[in-house]
C-alpha positions in Angstrom: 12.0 -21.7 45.6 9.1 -22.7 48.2 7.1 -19.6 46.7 7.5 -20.3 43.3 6.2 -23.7 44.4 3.3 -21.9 45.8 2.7 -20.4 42.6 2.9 -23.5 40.3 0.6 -25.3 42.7 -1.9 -22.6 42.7 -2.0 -22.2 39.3 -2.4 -26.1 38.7 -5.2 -25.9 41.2 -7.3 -23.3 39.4 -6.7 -24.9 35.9 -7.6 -28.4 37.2 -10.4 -29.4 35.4 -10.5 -26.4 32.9 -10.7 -28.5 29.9 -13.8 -30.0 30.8 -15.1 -26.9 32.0 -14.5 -25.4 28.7 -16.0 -28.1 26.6 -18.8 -28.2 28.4 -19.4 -23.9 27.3 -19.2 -24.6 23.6 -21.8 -27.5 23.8 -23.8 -25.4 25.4 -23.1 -22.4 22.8 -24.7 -22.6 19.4 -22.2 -23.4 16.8 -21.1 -20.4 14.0 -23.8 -19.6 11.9 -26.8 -20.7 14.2 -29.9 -18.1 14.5 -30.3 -15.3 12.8 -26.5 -14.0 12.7 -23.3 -15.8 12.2 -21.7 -14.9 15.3 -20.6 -17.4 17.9 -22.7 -16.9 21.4 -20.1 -17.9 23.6 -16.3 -17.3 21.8 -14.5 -16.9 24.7 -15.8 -19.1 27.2 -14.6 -19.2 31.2 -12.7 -22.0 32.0 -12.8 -20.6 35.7 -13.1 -23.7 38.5 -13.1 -23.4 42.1 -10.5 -24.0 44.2 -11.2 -27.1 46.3 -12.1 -26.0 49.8 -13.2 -27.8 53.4 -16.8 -27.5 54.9 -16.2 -24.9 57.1 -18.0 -23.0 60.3 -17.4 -19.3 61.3 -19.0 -18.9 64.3 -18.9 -15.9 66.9 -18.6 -13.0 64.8 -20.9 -9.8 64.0 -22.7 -11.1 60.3 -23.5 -8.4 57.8 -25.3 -10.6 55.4 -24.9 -7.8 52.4 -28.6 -6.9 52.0 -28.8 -4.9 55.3 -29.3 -7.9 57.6 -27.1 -8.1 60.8 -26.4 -11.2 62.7 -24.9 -10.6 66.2 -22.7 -13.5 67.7 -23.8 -15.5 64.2 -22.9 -18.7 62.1 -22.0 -19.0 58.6 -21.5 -22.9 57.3 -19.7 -22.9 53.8 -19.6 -26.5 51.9 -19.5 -27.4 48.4 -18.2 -24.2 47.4 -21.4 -22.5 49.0 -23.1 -20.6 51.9 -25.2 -23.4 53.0 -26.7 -21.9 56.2 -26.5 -18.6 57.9 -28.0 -18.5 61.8 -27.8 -16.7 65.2 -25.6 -17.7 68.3 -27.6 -21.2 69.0 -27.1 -23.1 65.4 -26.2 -26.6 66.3 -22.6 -27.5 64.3 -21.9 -30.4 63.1 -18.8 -32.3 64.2 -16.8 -33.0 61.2 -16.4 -29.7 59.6 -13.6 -27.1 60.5 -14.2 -24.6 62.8 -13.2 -21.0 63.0 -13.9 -18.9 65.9 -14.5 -15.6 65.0 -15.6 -13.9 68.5 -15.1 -10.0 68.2 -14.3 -10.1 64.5 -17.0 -9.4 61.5 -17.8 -11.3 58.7 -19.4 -10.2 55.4 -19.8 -11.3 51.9 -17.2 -11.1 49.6 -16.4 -6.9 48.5 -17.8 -6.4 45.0 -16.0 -3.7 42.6 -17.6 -2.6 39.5 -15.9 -0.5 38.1 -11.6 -1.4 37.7 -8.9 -1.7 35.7 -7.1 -4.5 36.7 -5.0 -6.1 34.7 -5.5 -3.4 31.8 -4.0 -1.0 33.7 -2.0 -3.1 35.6 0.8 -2.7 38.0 4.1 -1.6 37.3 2.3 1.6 35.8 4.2 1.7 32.4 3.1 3.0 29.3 4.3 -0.7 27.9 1.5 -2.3 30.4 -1.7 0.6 29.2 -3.9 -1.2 28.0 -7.0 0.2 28.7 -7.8 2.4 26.4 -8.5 2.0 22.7 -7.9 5.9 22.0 -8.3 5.7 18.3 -11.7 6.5 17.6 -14.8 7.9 19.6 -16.8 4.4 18.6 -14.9 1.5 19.6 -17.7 -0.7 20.6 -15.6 -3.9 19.3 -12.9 -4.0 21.9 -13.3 -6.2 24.5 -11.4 -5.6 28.0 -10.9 -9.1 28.7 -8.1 -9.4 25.8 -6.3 -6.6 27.7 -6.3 -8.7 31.2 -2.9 -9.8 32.5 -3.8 -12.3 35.3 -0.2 -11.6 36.4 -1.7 -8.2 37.6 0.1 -7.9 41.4 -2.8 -5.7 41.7 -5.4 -8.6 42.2 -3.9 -10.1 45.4 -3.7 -7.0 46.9 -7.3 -6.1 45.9 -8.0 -9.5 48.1 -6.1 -8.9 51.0 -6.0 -5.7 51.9 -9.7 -4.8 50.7 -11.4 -8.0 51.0 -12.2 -8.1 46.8 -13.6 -11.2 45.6 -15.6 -10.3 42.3 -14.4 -7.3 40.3 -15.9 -5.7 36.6 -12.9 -5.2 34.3 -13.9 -2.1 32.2 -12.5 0.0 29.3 -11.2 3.4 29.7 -13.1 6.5 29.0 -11.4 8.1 26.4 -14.4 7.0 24.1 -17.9 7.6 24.0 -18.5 3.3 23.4 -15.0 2.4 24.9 -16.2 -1.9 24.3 -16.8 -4.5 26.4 -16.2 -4.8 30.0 -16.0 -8.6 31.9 -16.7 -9.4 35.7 -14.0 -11.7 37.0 -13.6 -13.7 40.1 -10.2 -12.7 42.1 -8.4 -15.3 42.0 -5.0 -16.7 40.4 -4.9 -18.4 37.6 -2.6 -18.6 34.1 -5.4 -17.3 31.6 -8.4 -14.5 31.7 -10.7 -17.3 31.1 -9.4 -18.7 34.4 -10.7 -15.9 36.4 -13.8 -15.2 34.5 -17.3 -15.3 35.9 -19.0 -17.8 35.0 -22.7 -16.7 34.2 -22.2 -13.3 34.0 -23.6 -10.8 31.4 -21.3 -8.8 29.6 -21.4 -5.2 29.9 -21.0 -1.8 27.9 -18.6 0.9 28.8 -19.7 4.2 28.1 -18.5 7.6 29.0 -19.8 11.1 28.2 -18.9 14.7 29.5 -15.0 15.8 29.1 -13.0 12.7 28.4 -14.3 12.1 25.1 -14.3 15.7 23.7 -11.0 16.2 25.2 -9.3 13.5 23.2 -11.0 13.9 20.1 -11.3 17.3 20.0 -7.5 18.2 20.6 -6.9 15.9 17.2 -9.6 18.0 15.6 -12.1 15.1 15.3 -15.4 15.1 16.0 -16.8 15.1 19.4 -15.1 18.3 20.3 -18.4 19.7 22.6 -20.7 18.1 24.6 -23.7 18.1 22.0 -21.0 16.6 19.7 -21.1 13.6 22.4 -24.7 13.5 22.4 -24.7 13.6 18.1 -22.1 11.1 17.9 -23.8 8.6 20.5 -27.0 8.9 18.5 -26.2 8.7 14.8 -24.3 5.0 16.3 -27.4 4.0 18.0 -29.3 4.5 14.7 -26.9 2.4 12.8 -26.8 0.0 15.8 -31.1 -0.2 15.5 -30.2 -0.9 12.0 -28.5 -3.5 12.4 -30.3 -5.2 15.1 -33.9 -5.0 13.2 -31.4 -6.7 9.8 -30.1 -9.4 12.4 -33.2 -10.4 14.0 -35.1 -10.6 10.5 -32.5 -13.3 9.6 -31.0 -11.0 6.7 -27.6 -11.6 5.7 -25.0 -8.9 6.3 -21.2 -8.7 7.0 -20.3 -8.9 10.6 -19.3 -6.0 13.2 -18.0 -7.0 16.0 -19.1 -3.3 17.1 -22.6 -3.7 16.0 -22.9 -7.0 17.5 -22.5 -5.5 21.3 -24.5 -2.7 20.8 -27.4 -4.7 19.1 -26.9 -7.2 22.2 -27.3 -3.7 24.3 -30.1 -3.2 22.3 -31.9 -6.8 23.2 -30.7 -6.4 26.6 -28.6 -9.0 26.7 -25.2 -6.5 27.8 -25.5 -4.0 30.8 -24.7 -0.5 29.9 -22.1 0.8 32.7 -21.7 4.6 31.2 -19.0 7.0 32.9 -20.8 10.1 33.3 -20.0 13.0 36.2 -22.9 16.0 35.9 -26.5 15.3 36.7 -27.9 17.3 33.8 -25.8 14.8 31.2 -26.7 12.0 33.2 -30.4 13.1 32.2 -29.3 13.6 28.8 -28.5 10.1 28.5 -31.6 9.0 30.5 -33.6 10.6 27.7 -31.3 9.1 24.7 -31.3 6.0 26.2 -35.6 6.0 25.9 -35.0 7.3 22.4 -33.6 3.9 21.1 -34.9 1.6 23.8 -32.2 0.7 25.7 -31.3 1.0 29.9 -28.4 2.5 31.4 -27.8 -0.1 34.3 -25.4 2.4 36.4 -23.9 5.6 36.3 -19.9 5.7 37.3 -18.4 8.1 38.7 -21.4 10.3 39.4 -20.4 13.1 41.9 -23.8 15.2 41.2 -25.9 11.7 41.5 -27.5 14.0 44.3 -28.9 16.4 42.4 -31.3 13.7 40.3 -31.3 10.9 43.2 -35.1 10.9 42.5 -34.6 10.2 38.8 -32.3 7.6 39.0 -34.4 6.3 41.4 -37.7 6.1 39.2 -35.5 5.1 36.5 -34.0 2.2 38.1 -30.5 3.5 37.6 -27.5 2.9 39.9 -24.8 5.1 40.8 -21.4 3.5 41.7 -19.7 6.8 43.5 -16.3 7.4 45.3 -16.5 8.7 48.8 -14.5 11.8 48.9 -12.8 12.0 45.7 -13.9 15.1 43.6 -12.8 18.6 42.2 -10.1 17.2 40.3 -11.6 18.2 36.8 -14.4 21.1 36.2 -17.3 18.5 35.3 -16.1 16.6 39.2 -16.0 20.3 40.4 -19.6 20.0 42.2 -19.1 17.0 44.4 -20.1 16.3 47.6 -19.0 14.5 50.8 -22.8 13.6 51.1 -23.3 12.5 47.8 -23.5 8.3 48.6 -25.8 8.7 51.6 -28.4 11.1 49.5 -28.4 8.6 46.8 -29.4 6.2 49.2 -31.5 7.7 51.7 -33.6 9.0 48.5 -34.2 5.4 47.9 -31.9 5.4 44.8 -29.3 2.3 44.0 -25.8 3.6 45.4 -22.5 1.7 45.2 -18.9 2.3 46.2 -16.5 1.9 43.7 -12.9 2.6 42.9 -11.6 2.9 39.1 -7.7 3.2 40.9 -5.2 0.2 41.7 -5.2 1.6 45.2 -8.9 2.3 45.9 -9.5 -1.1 45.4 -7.8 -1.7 48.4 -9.7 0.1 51.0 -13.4 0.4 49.3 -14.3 -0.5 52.9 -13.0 2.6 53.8 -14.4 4.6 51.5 -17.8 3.3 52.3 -17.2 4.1 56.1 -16.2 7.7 54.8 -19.4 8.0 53.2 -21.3 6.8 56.5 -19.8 9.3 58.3 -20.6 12.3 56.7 -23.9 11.2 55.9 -24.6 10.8 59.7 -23.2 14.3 60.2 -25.9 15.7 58.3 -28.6 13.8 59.8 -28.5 10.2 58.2 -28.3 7.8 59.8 -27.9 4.4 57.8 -26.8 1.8 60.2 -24.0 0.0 59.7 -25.2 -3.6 58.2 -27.4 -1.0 55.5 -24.3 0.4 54.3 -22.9 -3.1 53.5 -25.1 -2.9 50.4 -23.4 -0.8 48.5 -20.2 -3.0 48.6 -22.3 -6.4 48.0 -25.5 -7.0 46.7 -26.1 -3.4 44.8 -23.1 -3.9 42.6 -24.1 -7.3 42.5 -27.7 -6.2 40.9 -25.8 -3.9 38.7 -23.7 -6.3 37.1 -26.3 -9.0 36.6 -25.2 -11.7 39.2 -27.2 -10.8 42.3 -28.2 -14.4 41.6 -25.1 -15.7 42.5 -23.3 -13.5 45.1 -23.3 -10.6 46.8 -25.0 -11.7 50.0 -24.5 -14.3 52.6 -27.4 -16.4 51.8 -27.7 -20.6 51.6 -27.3 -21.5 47.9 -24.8 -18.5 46.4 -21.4 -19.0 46.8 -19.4 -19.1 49.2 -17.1 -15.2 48.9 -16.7 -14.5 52.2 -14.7 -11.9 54.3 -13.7 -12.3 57.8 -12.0 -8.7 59.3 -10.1 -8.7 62.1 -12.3 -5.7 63.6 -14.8 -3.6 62.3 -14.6 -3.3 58.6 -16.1 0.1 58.6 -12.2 1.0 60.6 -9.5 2.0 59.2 -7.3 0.0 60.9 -9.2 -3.5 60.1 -7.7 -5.7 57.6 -9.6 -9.1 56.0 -7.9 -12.0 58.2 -9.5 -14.7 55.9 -10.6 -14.6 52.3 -13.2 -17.2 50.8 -13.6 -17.4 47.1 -16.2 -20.4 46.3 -15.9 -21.6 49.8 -11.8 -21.6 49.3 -9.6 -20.6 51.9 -7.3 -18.5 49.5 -6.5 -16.0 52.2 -5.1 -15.7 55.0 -3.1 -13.2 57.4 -2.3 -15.6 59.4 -0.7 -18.2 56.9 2.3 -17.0 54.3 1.5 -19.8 52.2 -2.3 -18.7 51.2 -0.9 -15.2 50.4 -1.0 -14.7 46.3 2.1 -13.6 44.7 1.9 -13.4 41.2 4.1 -14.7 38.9 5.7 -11.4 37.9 6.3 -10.3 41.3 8.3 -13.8 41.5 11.0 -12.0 39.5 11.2 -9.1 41.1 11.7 -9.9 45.1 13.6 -12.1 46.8 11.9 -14.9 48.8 13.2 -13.2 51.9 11.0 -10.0 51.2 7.4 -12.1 51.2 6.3 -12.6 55.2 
């Protein structure tokens, strides 16, 4: 019974305040019908509030503020939900905020995953729970991931405290060359999907190329079955979708499609194109098409031969969100590397860690450190605060909310990590967990560890320490 108070009260606190919150959106969206479509800007608004939190001092610990600066013996002051100051061992502290000393601990900004499946592919993995992907057709551009989210997902507390997760992109599946929409949510609990969604934050596109796509259509004996039948395919919609666009922006009439709609927002540049993509000489395929109609991929996922073209996705602006070790399991991830994150980065390329697994997401930290390592055995040396990047502000950048978060600097909010050792070991866990300057984790404290509701049913109250 004292957990499912827990629950109730942390679910109360999060939706506190949501019906002003989503008032306030659709003022601020133009009504149906306004401009030169009919489609609502903003149908789905977040109703997302911070939890209330204390001004707060961490002071003592090694800072990694998550765009390669280090901070030895440092201070981090959180209040009103943001990092208000960030400073070396001498910072005077004020006298009425709480204190937390953090001596031979580490702090850094909040982990950032772009690419998961959260709550579409939720935990217990049953086939009534897949909701990921919309396997029906090779264009399915109008599906939007955030109507698959189940914010009862187990999945995100564990993403909190056993990787340190505080922002996470929700993204289709890849059985589909457009496999919809993808959202960026902040990890915390809350009833609804609006209640976790980042407020601010541009959509994105999922896209995927290579084997998926031809594999799934091409064993129903649709079109794509090859490769070039990806490419075709991706093309002849991107002519429809220019189409479109050029009608819209005239002010002509036409019928809507919800699928148009995204990709002529692609088009404008008002959604991020996040395509799934493993071989370097498809990844230039795509570079080309996406020139041909005037659009930018943002990042690459997946990417195991990312090494091979590091200079063109660098000159291209492209980022590459990569796994460290985890390759060979299909013939188009045959050809990766070990080394393939540090020669992203040390060619001056965009390189991110990411998971796409309900378990990765747990110990992306890890992954990164596995990265460091054998990039170091091979002669690079990226020090230790460098590497941070590609867990904080680089998928920050990529998903369009470097703005906001993904570094501890005064005025973005307050997602904040503190590990009980070096968060490059494998045997450091987050001890505390800040999500808009809100304690909601902590190691120490059963009472700020998230169970969700649905785990409420299945355990006993004895089996939560």
């Amino acid at each position: 019974m004292r957990i499912a108070s827990i629950a109730m009260a942390l679910a109360s606190l999060a939706c506190a305040g949501t019906a002003i919150a989503a008032k306030k959106d659709r003022q601020e969206a133009p009504a149906p019908g306004a401009g030169s479509s009919a489609e609502p800007e903003n149908p789905f608004p977040s109703t997302y509030k911070p939890y209330p939190g204390v001004p707060t001092v961490i002071r003592g610990a090694t800072i990694y503020d998550g765009e390669g600066g280090r901070i030895d013996n440092g201070v981090v002051f959180l209040s009103g939900g943001k990092v208000t100051a960030i400073g070396g061992p001498d910072t005077p502290i004020p006298a009425d905020v709480a204190v937390i000393d953090a001596k031979g601990k580490w702090v850094t900004p909040g982990v950032i995953d772009i690419h998961s499946h959260l709550g579409d592919y939720p935990s217990p993995s049953v086939a009534a729970l897949s909701d990921g992907n919309e396997a029906t057709s090779p264009v399915t551009a109008h599906v939007w991931a955030e109507h698959s989210v189940w914010p009862q997902d187990p999945g995100f507390g564990r993403a909190m405290a056993n990787g340190g997760v505080t922002t996470l992109q929700i993204l289709p599946g890849s059985a589909n060359l457009f496999g919809g929409r993808g959202v960026t949510l902040k990890n915390v609990p809350a009833r609804t999907m609006q209640g976790m969604k980042f407020r601010g934050a541009p959509y994105s596109l999922k896209m995927a190329c290579g084997e998926n796509p031809k594999r799934v259509y091409g064993s129903k004996g649709r079109e794509p079955s090859t490769r070039m039948g990806n490419m075709a395919v991706d093309r002849q919609t991107w002519i429809k979708a220019r189409e479109y666009q050029k009608k819209r922006a005239a002010g002509k009439d036409q019928t809507r499609d919800l699928g148009m709609e995204t990709l002529a927002d692609v088009l404008e540049g008002k959604i991020l194109v996040q395509n799934h993509c493993y071989r370097a000489d498809e990844m230039a395929n795509v570079i080309d098409m996406a020139k041909e109609f005037g659009y930018k991929v943002t990042a690459f996922h997946h990417a195991v031969e990312s090494y091979k073209i590091a200079d063109l996705l660098r000159d291209n602006g492209i980022c590459s969100a990569m796994w460290g070790d985890w390759y060979g399991f299909k013939m188009e991830a045959y050809d990766g590397i070990k080394e393939n994150i540090p020669l992203v980065h040390n060619a001056g390329a965009c390189a991110i860690v990411h998971s796409d697994d309900e378990n990765g997401i747990q110990r992306l930290n890890q992954e990164a450190a596995k990265a460091l390592g054998a990039g170091r055995r091979m002669g690079i040396d990226v020090p230790d605060e460098i590497a941070w990047t590609w867990l904080a502000i680089n998928p920050a950048k990529a998903m369009g909310i470097a703005d906001k978060t993904g570094s501890l600097k005064p005025g973005k909010m307050g997602d904040v990590v503190l590990w009980n050792g070096d968060p490059f070991s494998t045997y450091t866990r987050p001890e505390k967990v800040w999500v808009d300057g809100a304690l909601l984790y902590d190691a120490m404290d059963p009472k700020r560890r998230s169970v969700s509701d649905f785990e409420l049913g299945q355990i006993g109250a004895g089996d939560v320490k």
